[in-house]
N, C-alpha and C positions, 0 to 999 in steps of 0.2 A: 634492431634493438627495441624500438616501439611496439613492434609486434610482439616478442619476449615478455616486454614489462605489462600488457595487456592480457597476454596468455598467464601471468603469473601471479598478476591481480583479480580476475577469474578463478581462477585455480584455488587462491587464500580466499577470497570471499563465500564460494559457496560450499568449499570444505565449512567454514566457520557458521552459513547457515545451516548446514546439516548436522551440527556438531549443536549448535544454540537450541534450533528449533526442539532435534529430539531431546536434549536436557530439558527444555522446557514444558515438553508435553509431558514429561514422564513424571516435572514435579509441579508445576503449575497445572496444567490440562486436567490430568488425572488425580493430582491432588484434591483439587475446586471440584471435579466432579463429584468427587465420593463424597464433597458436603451437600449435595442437592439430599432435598425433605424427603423427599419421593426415590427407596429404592430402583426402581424403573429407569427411574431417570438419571442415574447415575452413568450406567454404561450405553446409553444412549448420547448425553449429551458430550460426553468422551468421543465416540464414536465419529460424529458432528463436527467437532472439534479436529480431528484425525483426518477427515474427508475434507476436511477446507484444507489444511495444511501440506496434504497429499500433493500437490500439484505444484505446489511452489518447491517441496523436499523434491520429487522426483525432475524438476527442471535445475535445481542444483547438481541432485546426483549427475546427469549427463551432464551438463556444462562442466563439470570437474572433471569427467573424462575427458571430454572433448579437450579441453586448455591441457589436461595432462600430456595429452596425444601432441599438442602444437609445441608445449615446455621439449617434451624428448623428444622430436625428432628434431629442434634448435640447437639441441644437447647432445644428440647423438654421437660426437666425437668425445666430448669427452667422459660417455657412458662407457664409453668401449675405451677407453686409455687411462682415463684418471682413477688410479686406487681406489676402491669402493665404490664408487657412483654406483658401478654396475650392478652391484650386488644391491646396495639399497636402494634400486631402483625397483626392481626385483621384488624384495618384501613390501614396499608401499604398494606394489600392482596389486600383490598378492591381497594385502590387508584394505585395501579399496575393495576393490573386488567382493571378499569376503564380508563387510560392511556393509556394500549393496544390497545382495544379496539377501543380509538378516534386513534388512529395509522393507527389500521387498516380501519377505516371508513376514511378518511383522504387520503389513497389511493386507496380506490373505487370510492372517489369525485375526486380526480386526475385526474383519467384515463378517467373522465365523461368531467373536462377541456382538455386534450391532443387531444379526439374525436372531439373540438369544434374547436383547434386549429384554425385551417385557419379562422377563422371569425374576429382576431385578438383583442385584449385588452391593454387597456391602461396598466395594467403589470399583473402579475401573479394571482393575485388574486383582481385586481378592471377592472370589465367589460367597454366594449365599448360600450357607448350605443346605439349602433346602433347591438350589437350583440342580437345574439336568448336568449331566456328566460333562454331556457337552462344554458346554459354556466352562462348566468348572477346568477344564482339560483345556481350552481354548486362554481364558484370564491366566490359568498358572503359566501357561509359556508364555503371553505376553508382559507377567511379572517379571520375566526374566529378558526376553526381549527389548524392552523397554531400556534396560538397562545397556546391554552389550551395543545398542546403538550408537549411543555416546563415549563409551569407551573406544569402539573400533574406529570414527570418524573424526577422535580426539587424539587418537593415532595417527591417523592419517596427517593429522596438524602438524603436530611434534615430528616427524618423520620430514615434510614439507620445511619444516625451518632447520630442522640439518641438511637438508639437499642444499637451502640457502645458503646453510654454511661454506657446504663442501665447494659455491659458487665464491667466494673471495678467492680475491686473486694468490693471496699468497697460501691459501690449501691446494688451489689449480695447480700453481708448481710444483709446490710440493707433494700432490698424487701425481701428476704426471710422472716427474723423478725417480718415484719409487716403482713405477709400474715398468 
């Protein structure tokens, strides 16, 4: 049971910094940035900002698989017996997973604005138009990026506190029952 409650406190914590952090880069980080004097240093200092935070985002990402990996297979009976678990086990893999992923795509388009740096932008993620295609094509998907971070990872949240749910005892019997 101590092992469980450490795998599930793991689990809640770094869903919630991955869910915090990129809310907050998207409106503090990038906000703050696009008021620097200096176009230049707009998506520069963004960018800075992106690369210190990298390390701590991506040692959450795995630490929330990892504890996910320790949660289900503690769970594994009654993934397989109790109404639903299984299936909402399923969508959260799925919706982790696919959150990662725009995580990690999210910092290959990064590092594509950091390179364009110098041509400078009206902020972090809205081009200057006088800047290269590049960089223009690079900021508009991480406009959007930026965003679906925190949505997907704020899933992942809401999704984690119905698994809670479905862990009371009296939903336990009651899926077991019906199953």
């Amino acid at each position: 049971m101590a092992g469980n409650l450490f795998a599930r406190s793991v689990h809640d914590l770094t869903a919630a910094a991955w869910f915090g952090g990129s809310l907050m880069g998207a409106v503090g980080l990038n906000g703050a940035a696009a008021e620097a004097r200096d176009p230049a240093e707009r998506t520069r200092l963004s960018s800075l900002g992106w690369k210190k935070w990298a390390p701590v985002q991506s040692a959450a990402i795995l630490s929330h698989f990892v504890a996910g990996l320790a949660i289900a297979g503690d769970n594994k009976g009654r993934v397989a017996k109790q109404e639903g678990v299984g299936s909402q086990t399923v969508y959260k893999t799925g919706v982790t997973v696919l959150g990662a992923l725009v995580t990690l795509y999210a910092g290959v388009v990064g590092r594509k604005v950091e390179k364009y740096s110098e041509e400078g932008a009206v902020g972090a993620t809205e081009p200057h138009p006088a800047a290269s295609k590049e960089l223009q094509a690079a900021q508009r998907q991480l406009k959007l990026l930026q965003w679906c971070i925190p949505v997907l990872s704020g899933a992942v949240i809401v999704m984690g506190a119905q698994q809670g749910e479905m862990q009371r005892a009296s939903n336990v019997l009651k899926g077991l029952i019906r199953s």
